[in-house]
N, C-alpha and C positions, 0 to 999 in steps of 0.2 A: 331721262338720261342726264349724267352730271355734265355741269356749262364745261367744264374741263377737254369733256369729247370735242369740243371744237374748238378749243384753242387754238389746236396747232397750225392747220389749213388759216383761221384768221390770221393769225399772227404773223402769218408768212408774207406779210403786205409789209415788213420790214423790210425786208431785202428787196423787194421791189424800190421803196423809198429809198433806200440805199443808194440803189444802183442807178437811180432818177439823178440826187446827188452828184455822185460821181459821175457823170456822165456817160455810163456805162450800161443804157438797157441793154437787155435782148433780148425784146420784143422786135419779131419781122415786122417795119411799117407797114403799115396799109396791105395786110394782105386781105387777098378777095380768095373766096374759094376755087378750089380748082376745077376751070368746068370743063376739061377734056377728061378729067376722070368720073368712070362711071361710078354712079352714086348707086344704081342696085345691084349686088354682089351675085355672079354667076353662083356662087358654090351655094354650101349649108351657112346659114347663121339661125341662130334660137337663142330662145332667153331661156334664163332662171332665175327666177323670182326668188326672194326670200324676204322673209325667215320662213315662206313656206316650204321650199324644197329641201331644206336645212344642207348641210354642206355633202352629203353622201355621194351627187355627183362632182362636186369638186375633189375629194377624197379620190374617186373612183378615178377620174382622168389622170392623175399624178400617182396612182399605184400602178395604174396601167404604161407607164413609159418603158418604153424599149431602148432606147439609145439618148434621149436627152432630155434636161427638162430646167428651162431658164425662167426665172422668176424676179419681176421686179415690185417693188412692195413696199408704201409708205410706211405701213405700221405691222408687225407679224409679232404675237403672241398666243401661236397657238401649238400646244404641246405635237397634238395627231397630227397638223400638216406638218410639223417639225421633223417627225419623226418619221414621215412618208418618205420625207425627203431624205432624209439619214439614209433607209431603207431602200431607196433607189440607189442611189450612192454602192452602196454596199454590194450590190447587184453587178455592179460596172456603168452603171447610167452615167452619163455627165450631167451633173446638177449642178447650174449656177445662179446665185441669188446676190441682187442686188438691195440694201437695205437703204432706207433714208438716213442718212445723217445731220444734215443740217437743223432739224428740230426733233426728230427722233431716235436719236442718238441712245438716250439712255432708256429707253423705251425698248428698243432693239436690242439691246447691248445681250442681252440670256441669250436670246436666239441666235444671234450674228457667235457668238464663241461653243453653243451647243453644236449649229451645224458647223463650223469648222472643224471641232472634235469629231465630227464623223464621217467626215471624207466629202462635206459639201462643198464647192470652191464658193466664198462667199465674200461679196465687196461690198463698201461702203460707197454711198452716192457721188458723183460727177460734185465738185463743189461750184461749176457755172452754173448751177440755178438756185434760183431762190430754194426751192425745196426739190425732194422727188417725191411728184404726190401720186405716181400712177401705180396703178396693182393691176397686173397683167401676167400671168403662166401661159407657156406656147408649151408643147409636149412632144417631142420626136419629132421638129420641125411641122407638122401636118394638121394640128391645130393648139389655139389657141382659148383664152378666157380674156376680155377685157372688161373690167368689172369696175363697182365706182363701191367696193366692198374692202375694208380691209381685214388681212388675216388676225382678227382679235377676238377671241373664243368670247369672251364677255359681254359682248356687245350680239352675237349671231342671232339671240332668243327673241330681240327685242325691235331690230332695226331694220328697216324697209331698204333693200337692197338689190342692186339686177346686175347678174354678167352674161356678156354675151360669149356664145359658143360661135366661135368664127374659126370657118376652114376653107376660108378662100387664099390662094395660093397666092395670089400676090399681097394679103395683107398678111400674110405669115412671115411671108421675107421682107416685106417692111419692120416689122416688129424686129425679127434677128438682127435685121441690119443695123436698127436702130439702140440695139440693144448690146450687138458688139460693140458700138462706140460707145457709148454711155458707160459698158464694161471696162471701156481704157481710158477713162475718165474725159475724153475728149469728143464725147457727143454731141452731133449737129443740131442748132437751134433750127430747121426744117425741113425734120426728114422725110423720107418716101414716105406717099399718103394711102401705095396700096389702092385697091378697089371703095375701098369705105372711111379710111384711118381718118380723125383729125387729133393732131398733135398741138401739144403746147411746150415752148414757151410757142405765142402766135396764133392763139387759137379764137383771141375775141371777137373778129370782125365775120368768121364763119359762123357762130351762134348767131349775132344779132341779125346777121344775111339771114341765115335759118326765119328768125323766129317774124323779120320786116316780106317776107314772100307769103306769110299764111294768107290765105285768104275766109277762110270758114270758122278757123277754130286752131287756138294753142292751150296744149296741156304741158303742164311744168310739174316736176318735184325737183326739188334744189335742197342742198343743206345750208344755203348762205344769200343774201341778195344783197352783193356790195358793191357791182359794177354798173355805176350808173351808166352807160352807153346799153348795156342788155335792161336795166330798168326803165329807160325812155322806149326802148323798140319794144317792150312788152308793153310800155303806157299807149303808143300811139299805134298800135292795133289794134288796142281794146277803145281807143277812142273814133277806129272808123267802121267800129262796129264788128270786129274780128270775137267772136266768145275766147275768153283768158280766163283759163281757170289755173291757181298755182298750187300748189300743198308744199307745206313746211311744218317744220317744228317752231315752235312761240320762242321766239328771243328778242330783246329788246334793242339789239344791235340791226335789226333788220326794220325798225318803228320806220323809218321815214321813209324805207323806201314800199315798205307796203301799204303805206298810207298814200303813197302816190301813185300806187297800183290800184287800189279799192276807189279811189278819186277817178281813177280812168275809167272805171266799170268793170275790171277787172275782178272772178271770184276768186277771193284769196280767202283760201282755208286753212286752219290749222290744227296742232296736235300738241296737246301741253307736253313740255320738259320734264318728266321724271322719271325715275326709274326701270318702272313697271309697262309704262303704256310704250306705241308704238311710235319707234326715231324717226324722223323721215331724213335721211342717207343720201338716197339714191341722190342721180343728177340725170335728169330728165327732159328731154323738150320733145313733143309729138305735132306734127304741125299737120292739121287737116286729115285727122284720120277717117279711113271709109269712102276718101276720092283719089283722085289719079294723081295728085302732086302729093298724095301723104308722104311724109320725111320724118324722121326722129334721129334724136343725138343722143346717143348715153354713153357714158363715161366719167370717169375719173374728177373731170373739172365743174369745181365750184362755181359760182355766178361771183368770184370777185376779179380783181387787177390782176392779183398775184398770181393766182388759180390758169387766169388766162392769158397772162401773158411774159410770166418769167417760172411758171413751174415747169416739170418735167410732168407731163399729164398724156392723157392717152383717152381717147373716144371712138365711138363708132359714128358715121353719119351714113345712112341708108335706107332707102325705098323701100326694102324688103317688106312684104304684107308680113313674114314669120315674126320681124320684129318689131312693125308699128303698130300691129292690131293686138297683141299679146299688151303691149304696154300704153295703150290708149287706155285699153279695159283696166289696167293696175289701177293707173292714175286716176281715171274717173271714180272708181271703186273706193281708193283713198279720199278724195274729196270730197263724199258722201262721208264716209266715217270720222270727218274732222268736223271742226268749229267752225262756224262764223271770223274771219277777222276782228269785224268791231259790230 
């Protein structure tokens, strides 16, 4: 896959430094997870894997709307969901999409004037955050997709990806809520977390909380490993003996800190950069799968600063056995089909 796919997500540690600068994070300090909210979700949640389920049910849930269908989205270049969305529109559906602006600008730019030409209301990103790196469609309020996938027909064939199907009620009106603000460009740096949600900007100290409670066993896929605070709580699990196994794609931007991972005992596997073979995308933690405290996080946010703590990002964090044993077994399965680190 070209180094280019990941520029953007890196690069966004600009505007973090930025805003370090100027005095002006928005990063919530010191936040701890929320522990009056239940972490396993009464309703439906389920994965979908890809590249193998290829997009047909994403297709399907956004043909299927009756009355509305909100879409937030770092990167969208793809003709069919373009034109699903045209096509709901066209119907009477209220379709709103939010596109990234701040690095995706011209990237966006076909899609952001195709769907206005066809009755889509479509905005440009909130410019309080570093980026808007989350990709999430809710459909007639009743559910939702939060995926760590973006809509880029190009990249579908090739790259290891998971959304989750979430139709639990309070994390649906978190999503709207947070998504009419973000809409009128004045969206809350932390907003409702819903049954499962974690949000960023704000979201680092719930990962590394995640990943420092394992007790048996963490499984990771990441596109990125730049936040040293999740690099140390992954190193000092794996050094009291917690099994860490991670999967990534080989970049040379990630050498030090997976070389402080593979020092800790850590298995760090990977998947060469080109073309042809498979990306690893996703953003993954599973912590102790197959016992009572299993937990897993997927979503949108990257292992770095900016990812977690000044983007606009979107996760799930939940007990659900639908969603930690489905993506225990991806992860491990990937890590067999990868490399040796060194």
């Amino acid at each position: 896959m070209p180094i280019t796919r990941q520029v953007g997500a890196a690069l966004s540690v600009v505007f973090a430094v930025s805003a370090i600068i100027a005095g002006t994070s928005m990063a919530s300090p010191s936040r701890t997870p929320d522990q009056s909210a239940p972490r396993i979700a009464t309703g439906d949640l389920r994965v979908i894997e890809e590249p193998s389920a290829g997009m047909a049910p994403i297709y399907a849930l956004v043909r299927s709307a009756t009355r509305s269908v909100d879409v937030v989205m770092y990167e969208l270049s793809d003709p069919t969901f373009e034109a699903l969305l045209a096509g709901d529109a066209s119907r009477g559906v209220h379709v709103r999409v939010i596109l990234d602006r701040e690095y995706e600008e011209s990237a966006n730019a076909p899609a952001f004037s195709y769907l206005q030409a066809h009755g889509v209301e479509v905005h440009w990103s909130a410019s309080r955050f570093g980026i808007t790196h989350e990709k999430a469609i809710v459909v007639d309020e009743t559910t939702a997709l939060v995926m760590t996938l973006n809509l880029t027909a190009r990249y579908y064939a090739t790259t290891r990806d998971v959304a989750i199907v979430d139709k639990v009620a309070s994390d649906i009106a978190a999503i709207e809520t947070t998504f009419d603000g973000d809409w009128s460009g004045g969206g809350e740096l932390d907003p409702p977390s819903g049954a499962d949600l974690l949000w960023s900007p704000g979201a680092q100290q719930e990962i590394v909380s995640l990943i420092s409670a394992a007790r048996h066993e963490v499984l990771v896929e990441n596109e990125e490993m730049d936040d040293p605070q999740v690099t140390a709580a992954l190193a000092s699990v794996a050094r009291r003996g917690v099994r860490v196994v991670i999967v990534m794609t080989r970049d040379a931007r990630w050498n030090q800190a997976l070389d402080e991972l593979d020092a800790a005992g850590a298995q760090v596997r990977v998947y060469p950069d080109t073309e042809t073979g498979l990306y690893i995308h996703a953003k993954v933690v599973v912590v102790d799968p197959g016992t009572s405290s299993a937990q897993v996080y997927v979503g949108s946010q990257n292992f770095s600063i900016s990812s977690l703590d000044y983007n606009r990002e979107l996760g799930v964090v939940t007990s659900s056995p639908a969603v930690t044993s489905p993506l225990a077994t991806l992860v491990t399965a990937d890590a067999a089909g990868g490399e040796a680190w060194r």
